[in-house]
C-alpha positions in Angstrom: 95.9 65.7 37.2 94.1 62.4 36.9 93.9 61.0 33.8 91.0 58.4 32.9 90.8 56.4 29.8 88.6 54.5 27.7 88.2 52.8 24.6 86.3 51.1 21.2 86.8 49.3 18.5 84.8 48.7 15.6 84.7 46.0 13.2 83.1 45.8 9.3 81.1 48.6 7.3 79.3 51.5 9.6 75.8 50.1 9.2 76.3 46.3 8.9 79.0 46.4 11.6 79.8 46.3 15.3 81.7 47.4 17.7 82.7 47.4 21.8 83.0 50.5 24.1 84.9 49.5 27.3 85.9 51.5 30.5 89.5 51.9 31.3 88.6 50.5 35.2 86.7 47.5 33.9 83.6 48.2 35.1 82.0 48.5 31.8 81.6 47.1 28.4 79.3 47.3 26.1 78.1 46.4 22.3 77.1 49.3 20.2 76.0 49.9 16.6 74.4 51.6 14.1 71.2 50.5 15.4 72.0 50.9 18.8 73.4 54.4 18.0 71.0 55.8 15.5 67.8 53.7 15.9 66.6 51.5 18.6 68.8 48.4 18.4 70.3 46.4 21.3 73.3 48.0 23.0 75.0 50.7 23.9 76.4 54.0 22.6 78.6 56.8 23.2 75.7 59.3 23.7 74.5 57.2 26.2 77.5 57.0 27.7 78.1 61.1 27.7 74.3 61.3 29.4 75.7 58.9 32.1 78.8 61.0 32.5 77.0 64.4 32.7 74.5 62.8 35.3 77.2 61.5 37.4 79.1 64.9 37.3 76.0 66.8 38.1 75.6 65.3 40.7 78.6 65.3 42.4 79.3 69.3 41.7 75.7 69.7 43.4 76.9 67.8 46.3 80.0 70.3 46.3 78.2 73.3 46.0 75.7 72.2 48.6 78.5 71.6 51.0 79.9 74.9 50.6 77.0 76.5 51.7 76.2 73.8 54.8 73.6 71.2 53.2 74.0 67.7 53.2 71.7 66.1 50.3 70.1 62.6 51.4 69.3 61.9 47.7 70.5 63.3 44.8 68.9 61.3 41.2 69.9 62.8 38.0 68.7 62.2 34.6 70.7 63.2 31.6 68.7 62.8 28.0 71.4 63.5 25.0 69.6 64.3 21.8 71.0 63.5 18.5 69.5 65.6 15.6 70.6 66.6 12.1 72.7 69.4 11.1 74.4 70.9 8.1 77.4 69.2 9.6 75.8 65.9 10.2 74.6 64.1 12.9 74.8 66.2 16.2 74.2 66.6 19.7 72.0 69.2 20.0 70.6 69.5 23.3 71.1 68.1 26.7 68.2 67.9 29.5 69.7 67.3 33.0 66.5 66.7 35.4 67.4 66.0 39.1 65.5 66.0 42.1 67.1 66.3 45.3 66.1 65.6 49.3 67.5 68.0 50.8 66.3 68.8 54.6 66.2 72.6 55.5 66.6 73.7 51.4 64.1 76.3 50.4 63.1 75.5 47.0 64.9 79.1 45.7 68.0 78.3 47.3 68.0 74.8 45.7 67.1 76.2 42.2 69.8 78.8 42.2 72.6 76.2 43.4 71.4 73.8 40.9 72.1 76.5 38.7 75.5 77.1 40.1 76.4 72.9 39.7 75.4 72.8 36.0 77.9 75.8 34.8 80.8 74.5 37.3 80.4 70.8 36.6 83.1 69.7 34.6 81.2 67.5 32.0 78.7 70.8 31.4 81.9 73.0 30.4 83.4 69.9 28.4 80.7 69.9 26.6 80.6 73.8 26.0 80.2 73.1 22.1 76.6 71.8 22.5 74.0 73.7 21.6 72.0 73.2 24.6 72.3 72.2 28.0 68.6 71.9 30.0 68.1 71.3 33.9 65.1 70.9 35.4 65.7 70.7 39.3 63.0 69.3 41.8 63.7 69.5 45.6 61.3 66.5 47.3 59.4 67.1 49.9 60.8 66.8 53.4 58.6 66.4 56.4 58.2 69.0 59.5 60.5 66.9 61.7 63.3 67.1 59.2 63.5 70.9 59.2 63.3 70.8 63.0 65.9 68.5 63.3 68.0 70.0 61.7 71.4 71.0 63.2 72.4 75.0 63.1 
């Protein structure tokens, strides 16, 4: 199997220092914080990061599971908000809200509800991520016109 990598390193106390998160393909680094972690500071964090790796994943499994059953998304935009609360054990990740909405020509909005379903138990960020509390999806189809359902190919 594939193996992807990525790393950080920090430098001084936990609240007065600093560190850098960086992608193992380049494509990304980033400052992060205290600030930027538990306040509002500049930068990045590694919740953020998790939020942008469960929206990405989401995605793509809803593409799959579309596929299988013979619909081709035009759009697919997902949102992933990672909450950090307080626990007994500390600071947590207690809940995870995926919200997607999808254009989708031909998809009854039941269908797409129930395979949105379907993508946020099979995606492989959602099961690595099994230990939190909870995951949340709130799936929107868009409106398509008339002319897309009758174009549509059977």
């Amino acid at each position: 199997m594939t193996i992807r990598e990525a790393s950080a390193e920090w430098q001084g106390t936990l609240k007065e220092g600093g560190g850098r998160l960086r992608l193992g393909s380049g494509v990304f680094e980033g400052a992060y914080s205290f600030p930027s972690r538990f306040e509002n500071g500049l930068g990045t964090n590694p919740e953020e990061l998790i939020g942008a790796a469960h929206a990405g994943c989401f995605s793509m499994a809803l593409t799959f599971v579309l596929g299988q059953e013979g619909h081709v998304a035009r759009t697919i935009r997902t949102v992933a908000k990672v909450h950090l609360g307080a626990t007994a054990a500390g600071p947590t990740i207690t809940r995870i809200e995926l919200e997607t909405e999808a254009e989708i020509p031909g998809l009854q909005p039941a269908e797409f509800q129930r395979m949105a379903e379907t993508a946020k138990t099979t995606c492989l960020v959602s099961r690595a991520l099994a230990g939190v509390t909870t995951i949340t999806l709130k799936a929107e189809l868009a409106a398509t016109t008339a002319t897309d359902n009758e174009n549509q190919e059977v």
